[in-house]
ChimeraX commands (.cxc) that place a marker at each C-alpha (Angstrom):
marker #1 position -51.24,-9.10,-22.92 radius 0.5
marker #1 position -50.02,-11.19,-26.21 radius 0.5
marker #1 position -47.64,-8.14,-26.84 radius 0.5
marker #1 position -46.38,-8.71,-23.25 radius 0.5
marker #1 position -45.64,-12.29,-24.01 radius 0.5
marker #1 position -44.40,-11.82,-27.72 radius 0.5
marker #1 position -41.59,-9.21,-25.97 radius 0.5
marker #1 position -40.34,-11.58,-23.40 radius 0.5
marker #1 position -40.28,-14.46,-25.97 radius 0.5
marker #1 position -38.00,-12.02,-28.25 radius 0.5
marker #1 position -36.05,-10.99,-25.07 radius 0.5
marker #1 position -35.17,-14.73,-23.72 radius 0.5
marker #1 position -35.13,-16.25,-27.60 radius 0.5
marker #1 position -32.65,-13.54,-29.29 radius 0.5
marker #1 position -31.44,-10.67,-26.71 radius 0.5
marker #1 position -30.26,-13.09,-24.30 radius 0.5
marker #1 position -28.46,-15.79,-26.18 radius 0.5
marker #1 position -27.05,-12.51,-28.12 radius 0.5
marker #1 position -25.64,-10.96,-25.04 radius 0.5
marker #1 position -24.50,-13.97,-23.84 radius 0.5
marker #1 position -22.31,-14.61,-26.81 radius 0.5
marker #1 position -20.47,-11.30,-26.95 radius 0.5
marker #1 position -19.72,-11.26,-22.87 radius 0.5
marker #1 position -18.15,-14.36,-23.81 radius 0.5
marker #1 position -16.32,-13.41,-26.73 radius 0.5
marker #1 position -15.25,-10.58,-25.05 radius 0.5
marker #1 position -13.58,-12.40,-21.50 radius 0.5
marker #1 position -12.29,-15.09,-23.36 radius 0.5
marker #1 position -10.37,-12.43,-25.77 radius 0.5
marker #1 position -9.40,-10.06,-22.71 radius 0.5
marker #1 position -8.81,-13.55,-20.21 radius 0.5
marker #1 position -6.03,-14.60,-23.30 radius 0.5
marker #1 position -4.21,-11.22,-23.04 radius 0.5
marker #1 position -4.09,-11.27,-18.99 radius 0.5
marker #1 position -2.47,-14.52,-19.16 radius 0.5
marker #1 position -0.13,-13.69,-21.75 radius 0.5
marker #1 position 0.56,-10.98,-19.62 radius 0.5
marker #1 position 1.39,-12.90,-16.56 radius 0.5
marker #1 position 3.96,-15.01,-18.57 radius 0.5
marker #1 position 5.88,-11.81,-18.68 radius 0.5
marker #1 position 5.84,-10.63,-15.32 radius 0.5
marker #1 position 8.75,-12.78,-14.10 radius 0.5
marker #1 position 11.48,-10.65,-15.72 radius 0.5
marker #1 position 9.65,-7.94,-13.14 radius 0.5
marker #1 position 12.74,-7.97,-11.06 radius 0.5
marker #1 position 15.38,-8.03,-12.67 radius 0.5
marker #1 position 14.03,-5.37,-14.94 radius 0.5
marker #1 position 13.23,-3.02,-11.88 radius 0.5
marker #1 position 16.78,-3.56,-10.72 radius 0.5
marker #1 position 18.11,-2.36,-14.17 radius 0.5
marker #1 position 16.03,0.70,-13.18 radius 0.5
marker #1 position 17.22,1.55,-10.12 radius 0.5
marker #1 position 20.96,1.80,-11.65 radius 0.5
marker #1 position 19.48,3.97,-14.14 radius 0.5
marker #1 position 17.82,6.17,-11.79 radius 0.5
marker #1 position 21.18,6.16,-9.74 radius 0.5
marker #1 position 22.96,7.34,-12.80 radius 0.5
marker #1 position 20.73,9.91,-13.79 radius 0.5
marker #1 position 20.73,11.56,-10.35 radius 0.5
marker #1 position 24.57,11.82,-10.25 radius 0.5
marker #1 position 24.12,13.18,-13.83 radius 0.5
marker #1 position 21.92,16.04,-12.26 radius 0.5
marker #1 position 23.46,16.66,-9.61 radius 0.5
marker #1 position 26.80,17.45,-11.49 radius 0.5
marker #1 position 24.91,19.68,-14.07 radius 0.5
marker #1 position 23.09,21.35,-10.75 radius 0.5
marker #1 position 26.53,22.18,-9.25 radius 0.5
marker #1 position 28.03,23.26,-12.82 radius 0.5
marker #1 position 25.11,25.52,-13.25 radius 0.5
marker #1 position 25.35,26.88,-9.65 radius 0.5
marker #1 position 28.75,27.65,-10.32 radius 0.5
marker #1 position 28.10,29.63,-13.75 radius 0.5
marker #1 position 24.96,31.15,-11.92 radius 0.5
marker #1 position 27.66,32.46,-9.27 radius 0.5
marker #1 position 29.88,34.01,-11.48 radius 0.5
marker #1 position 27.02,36.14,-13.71 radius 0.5
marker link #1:1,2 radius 0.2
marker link #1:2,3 radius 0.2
marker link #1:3,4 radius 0.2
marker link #1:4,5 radius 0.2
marker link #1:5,6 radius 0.2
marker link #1:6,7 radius 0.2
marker link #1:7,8 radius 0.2
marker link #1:8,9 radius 0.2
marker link #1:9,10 radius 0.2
marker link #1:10,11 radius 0.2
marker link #1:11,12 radius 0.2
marker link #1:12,13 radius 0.2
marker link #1:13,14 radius 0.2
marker link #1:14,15 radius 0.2
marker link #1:15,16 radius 0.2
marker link #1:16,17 radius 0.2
marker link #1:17,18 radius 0.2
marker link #1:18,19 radius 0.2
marker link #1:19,20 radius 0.2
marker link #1:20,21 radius 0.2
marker link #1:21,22 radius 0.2
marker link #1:22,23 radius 0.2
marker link #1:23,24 radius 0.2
marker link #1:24,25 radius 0.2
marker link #1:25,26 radius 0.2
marker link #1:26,27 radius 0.2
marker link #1:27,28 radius 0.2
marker link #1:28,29 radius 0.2
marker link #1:29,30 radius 0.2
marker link #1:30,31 radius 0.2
marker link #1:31,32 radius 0.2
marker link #1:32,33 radius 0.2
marker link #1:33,34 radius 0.2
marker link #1:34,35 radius 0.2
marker link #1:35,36 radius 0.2
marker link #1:36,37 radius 0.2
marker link #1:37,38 radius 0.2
marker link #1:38,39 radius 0.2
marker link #1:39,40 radius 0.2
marker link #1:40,41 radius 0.2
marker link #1:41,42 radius 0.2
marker link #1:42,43 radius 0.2
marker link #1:43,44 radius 0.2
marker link #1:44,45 radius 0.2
marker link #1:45,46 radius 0.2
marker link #1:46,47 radius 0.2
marker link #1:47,48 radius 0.2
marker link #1:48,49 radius 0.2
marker link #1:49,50 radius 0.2
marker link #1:50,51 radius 0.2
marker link #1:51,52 radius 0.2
marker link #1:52,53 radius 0.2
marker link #1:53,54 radius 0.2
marker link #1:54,55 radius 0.2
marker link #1:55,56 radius 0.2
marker link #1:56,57 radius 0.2
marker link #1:57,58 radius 0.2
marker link #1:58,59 radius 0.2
marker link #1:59,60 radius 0.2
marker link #1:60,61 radius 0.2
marker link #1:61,62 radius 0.2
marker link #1:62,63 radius 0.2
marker link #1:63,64 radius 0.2
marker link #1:64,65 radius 0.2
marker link #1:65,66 radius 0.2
marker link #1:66,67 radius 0.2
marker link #1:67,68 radius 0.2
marker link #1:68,69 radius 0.2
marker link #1:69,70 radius 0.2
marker link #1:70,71 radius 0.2
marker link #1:71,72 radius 0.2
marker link #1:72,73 radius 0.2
marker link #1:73,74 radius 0.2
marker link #1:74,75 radius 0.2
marker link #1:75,76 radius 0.2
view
């Protein structure tokens, strides 16, 4: 029975407190980088426009190599 009570004094003097500590080291580290993170997400827009003029681009690039290649296919 003493051993019973010796373990749960260990647990709730030192395990607890321990674990408690490196939770909170660990949110308060990975709750700094999500709001760093959200600072950046107002360029979001403007940055997905960018992309979508990209991707327009790049299809018109492929679809001229498509038809040049089609054409070279055609003749072999």
């Amino acid at each position: 029975m003493k051993t019973w009570w010796f373990g749960n004094l260990l647990l709730f003097v030192i395990v607890v407190p321990a674990v408690n500590v490196l939770v909170n080291r660990t949110l308060t580290a990975i709750l700094d980088n999500v709001v760093t993170l959200t600072g950046k997400l107002d360029d979001v827009p403007e940055q997905l426009v960018v992309t979508d003029e990209v991707v327009k681009q790049v299809a018109a690039g492929a679809l001229r190599y498509a038809a040049g290649a089609d054409k070279v296919a055609e003749l072999h």
